[in-house]
Backbone as numpy.savetxt, mean C-alpha at the origin, in Angstrom:
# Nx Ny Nz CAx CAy CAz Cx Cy Cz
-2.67 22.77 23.95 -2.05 21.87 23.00 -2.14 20.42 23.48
-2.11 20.52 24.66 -2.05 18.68 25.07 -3.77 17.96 25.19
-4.27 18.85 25.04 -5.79 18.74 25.06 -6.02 17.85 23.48
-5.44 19.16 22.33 -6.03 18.84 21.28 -5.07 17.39 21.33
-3.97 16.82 21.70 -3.43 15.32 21.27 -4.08 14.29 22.21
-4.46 14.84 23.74 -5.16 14.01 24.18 -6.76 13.44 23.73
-7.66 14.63 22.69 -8.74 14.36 22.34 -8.32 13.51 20.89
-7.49 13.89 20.03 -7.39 12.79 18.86 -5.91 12.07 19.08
-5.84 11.62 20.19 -4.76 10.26 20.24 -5.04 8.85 19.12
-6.21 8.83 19.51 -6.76 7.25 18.63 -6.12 7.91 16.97
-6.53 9.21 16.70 -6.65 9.37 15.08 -4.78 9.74 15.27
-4.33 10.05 16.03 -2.56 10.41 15.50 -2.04 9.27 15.67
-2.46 7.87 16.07 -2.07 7.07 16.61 -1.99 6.09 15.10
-3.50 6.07 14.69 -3.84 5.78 13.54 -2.88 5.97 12.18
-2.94 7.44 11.97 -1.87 8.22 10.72 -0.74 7.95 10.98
-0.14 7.88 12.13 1.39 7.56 12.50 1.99 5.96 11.94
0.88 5.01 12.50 0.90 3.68 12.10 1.11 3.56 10.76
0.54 4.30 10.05 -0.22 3.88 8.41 1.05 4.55 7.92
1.67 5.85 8.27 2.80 6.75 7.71 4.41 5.19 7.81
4.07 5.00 9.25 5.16 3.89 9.36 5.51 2.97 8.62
4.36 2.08 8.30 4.30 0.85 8.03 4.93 1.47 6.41
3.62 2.51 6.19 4.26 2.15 4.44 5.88 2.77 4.09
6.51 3.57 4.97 7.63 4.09 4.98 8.55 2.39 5.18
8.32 1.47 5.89 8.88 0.24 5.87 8.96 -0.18 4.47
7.54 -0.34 3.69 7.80 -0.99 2.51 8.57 0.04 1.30
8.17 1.33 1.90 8.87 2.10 0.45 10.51 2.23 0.46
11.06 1.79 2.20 12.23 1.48 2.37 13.09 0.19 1.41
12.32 -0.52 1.44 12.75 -1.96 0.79 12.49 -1.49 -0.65
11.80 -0.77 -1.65 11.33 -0.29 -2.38 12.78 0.65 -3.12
12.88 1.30 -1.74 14.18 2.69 -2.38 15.80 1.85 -2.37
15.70 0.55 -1.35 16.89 0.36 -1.62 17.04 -1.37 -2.75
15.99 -1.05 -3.31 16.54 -1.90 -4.61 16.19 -1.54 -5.72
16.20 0.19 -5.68 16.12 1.21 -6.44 14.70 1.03 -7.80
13.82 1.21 -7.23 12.68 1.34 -7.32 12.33 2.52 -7.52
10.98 3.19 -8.55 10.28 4.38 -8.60 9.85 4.82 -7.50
9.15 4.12 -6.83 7.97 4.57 -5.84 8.88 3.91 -4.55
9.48 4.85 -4.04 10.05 4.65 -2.44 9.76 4.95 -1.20
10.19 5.58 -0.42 9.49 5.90 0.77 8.39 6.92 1.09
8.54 7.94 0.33 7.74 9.03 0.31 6.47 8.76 -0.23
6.65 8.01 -1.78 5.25 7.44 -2.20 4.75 6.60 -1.13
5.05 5.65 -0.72 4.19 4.66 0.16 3.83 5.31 1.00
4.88 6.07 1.69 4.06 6.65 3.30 2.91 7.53 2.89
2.99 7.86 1.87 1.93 9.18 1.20 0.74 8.26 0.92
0.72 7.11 0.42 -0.35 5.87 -0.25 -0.95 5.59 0.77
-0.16 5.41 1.90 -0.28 4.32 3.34 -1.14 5.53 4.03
-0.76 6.72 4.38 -1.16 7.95 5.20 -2.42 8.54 4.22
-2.45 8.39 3.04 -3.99 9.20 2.47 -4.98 8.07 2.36
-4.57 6.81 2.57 -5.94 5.59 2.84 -6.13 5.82 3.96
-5.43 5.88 4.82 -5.78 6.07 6.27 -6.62 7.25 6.37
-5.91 8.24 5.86 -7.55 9.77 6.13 -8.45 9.69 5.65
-8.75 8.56 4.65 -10.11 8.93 4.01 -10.97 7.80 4.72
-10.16 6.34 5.09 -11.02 5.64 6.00 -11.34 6.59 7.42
-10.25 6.96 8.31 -11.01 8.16 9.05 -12.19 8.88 9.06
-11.92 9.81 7.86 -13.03 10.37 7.20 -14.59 9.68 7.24
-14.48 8.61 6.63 -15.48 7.81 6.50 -16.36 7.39 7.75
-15.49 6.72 8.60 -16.08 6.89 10.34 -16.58 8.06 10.78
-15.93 9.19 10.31 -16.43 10.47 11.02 -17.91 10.91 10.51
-17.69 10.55 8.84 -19.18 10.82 8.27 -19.92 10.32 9.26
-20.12 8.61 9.32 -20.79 7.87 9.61 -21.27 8.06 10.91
-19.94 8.18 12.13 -20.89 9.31 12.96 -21.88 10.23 12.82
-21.12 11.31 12.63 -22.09 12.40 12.11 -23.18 12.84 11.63
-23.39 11.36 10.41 -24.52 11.70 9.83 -25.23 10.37 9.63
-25.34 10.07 11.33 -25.90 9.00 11.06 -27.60 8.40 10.96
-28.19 9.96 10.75 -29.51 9.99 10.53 -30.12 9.88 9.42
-29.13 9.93 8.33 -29.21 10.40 6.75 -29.73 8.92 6.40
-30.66 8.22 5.77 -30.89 7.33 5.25 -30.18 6.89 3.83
-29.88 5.76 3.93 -28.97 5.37 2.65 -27.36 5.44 2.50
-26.68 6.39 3.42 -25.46 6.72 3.71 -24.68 5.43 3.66
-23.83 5.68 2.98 -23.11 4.36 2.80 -21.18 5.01 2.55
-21.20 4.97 3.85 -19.29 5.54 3.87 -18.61 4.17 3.50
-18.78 3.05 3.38 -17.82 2.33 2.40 -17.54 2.53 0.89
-18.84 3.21 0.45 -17.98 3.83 -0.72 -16.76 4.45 -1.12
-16.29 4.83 0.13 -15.11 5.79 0.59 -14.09 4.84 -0.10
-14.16 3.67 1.05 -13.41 3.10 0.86 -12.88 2.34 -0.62
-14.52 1.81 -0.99 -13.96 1.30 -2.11 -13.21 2.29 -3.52
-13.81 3.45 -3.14 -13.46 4.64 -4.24 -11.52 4.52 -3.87
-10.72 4.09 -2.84 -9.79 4.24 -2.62 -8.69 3.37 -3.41
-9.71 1.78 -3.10 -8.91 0.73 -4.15 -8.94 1.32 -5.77
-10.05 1.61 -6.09 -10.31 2.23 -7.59 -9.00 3.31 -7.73
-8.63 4.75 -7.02 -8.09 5.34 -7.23 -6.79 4.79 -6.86
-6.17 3.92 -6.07 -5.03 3.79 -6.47 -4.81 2.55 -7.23
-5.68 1.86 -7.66 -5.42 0.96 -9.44 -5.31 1.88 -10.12
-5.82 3.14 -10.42 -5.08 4.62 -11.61 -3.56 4.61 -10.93
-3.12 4.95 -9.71 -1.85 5.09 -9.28 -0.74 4.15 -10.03
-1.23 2.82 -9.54 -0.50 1.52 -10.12 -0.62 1.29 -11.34
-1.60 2.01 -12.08 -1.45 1.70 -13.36 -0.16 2.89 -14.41
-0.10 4.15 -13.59 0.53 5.05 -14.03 2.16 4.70 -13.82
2.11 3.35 -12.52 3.79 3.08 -12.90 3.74 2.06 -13.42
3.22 1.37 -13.86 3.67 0.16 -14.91 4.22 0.69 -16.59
5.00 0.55 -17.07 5.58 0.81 -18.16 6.01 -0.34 -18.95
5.57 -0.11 -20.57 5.93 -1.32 -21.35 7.73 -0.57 -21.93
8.43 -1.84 -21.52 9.75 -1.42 -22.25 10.60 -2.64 -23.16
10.37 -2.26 -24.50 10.55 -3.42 -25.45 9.34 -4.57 -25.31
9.64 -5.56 -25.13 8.47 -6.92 -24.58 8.56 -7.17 -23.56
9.16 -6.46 -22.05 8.92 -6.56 -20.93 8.16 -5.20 -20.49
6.89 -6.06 -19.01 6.47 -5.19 -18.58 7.27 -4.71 -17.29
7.53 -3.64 -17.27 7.91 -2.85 -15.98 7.31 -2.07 -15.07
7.59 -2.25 -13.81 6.61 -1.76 -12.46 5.51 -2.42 -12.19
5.11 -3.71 -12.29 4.08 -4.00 -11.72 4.13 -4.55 -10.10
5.18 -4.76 -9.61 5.42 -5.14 -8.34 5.25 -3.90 -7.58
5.85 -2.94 -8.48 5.51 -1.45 -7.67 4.13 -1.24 -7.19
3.38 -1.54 -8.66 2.25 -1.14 -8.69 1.46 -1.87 -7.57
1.86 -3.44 -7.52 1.14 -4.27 -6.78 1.62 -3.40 -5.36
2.57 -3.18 -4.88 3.00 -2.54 -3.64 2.65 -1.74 -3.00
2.23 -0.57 -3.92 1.63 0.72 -3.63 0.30 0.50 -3.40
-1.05 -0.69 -3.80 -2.15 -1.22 -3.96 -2.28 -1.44 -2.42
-1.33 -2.96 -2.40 -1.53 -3.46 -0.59 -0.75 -2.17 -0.03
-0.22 -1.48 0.00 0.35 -0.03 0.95 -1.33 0.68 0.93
-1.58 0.56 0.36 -3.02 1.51 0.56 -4.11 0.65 1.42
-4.02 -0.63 0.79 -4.91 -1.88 1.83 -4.19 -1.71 3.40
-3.06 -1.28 3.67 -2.21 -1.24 5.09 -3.05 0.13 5.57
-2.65 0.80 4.94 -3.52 2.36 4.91 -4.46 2.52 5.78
-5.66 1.54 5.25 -7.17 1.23 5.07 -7.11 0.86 6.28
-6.50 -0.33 6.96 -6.13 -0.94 8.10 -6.07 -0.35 9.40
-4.70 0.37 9.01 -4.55 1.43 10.01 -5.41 2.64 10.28
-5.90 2.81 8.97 -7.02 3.84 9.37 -8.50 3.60 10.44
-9.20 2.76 10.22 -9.95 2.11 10.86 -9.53 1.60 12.35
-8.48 1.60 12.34 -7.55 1.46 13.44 -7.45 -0.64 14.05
-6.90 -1.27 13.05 -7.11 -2.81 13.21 -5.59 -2.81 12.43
-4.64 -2.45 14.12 -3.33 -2.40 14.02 -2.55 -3.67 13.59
-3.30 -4.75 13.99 -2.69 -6.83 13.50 -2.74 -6.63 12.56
-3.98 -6.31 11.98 -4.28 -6.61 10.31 -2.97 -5.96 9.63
-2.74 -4.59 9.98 -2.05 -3.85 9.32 -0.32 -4.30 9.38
-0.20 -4.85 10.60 1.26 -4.74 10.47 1.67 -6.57 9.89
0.64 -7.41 10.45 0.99 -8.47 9.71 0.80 -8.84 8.32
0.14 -7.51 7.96 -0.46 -7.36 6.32 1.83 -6.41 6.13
1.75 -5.99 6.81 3.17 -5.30 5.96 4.51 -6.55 6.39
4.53 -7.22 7.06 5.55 -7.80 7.48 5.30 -9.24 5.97
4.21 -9.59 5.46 3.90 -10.46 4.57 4.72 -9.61 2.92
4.16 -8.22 3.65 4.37 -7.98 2.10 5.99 -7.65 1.65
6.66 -7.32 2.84 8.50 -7.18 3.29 8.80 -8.68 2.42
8.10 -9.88 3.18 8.47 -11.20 2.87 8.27 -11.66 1.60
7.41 -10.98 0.85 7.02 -11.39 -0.55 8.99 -10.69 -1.06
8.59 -9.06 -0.96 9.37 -8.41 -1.48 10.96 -8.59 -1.05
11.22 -9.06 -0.32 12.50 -9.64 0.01 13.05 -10.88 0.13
12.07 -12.03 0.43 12.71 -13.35 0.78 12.15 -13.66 -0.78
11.29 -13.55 -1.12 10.32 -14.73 -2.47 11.52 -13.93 -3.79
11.79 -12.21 -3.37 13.07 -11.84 -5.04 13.89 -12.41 -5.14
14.19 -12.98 -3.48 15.69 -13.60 -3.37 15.58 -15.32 -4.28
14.32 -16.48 -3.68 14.10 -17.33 -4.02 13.39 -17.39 -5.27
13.08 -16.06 -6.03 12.47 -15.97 -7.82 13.82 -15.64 -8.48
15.34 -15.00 -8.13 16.01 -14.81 -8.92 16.81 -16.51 -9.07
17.06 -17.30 -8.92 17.80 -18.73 -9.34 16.36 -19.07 -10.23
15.30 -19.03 -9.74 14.23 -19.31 -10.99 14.08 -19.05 -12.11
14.18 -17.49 -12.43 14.33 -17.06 -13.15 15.48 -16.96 -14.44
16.70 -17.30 -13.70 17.83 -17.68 -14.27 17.80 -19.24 -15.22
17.05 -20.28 -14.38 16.94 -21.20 -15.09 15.94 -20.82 -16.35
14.84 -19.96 -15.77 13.78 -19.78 -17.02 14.49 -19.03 -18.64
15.71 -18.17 -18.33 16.20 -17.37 -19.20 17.09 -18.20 -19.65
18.13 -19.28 -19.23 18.70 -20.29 -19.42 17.96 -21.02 -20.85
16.84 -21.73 -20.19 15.87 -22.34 -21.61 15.50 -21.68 -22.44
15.01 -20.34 -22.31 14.84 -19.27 -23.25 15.87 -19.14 -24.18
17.09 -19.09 -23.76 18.23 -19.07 -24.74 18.42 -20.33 -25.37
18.31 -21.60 -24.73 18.50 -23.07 -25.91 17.91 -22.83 -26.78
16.46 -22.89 -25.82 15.25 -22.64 -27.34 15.00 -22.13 -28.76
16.13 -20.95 -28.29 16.22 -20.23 -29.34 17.27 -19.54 -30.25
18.15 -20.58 -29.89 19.79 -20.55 -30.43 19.64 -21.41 -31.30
């Protein structure tokens, strides 16, 4: 048993990172009661990470094959989770709802990607940006917003 963690340390080291980070953002996510909380992200964050894995391993492996191109991997990843993000956005009345989710779950998969490849800076200063969007910029967009709904109502009284 200590064999098989000493031969894939780099790859548990990897999935652990990517499980973390996005469990951070789906934290901030669950407690301002959000769809997509911890479980989604770490799940977003941890299946970009296996398939960038994946992709290295091809690329090892088969690296005799002419034409092989394992970034497809990758890019097939952004594609499939724009379907993800698009499945939580919801129109309700004339507001759109979930797109911050959606945007969240997107860069959680770009963290993913990060950690998978194993380019641990990228990844964690890519999640500590996105904490700061999602926590300091809601705090400094809600007085904005208040003024914007403010004029909305003169306007139209």
């Amino acid at each position: 048993m200590t064999q098989f963690f000493t031969q894939n340390s780099e790859i548990i080291i990897r999935l652990l990172v990517a499980v973390g980070l996005g469990l951070l953002i789906g934290g901030e996510r669950l407690f301002m009661h959000k769809e997509a909380g911890m479980k989604t992200h770490a799940l977003v964050s941890l299946g970009a990470a296996v398939f960038i894995i994946i992709s290295e391993i091809i690329t090892l492996k088969y690296t005799t094959i002419v034409g092989l191109d394992p970034t497809r991997i990758a890019s097939q990843i952004i594609v499939g989770i724009g379907f993800l993000g698009a499945g939580s956005i919801m129109l309700q009345g004339n507001r759109l709802l979930g797109l911050t989710t959606a945007g969240g779950l997107w860069v959680t998969a770009g963290i993913g990607m990060a950690a998978g490849f194993g380019f641990y800076s990228l990844a964690f200063i890519t999640t500590i940006l996105v904490l700061f969007v999602l926590i300091i910029v809601n705090k400094l967009e809600k007085p904005i917003r208040k003024i914007s709904d403010d004029i909305d109502k003169h306007n139209f009284s």
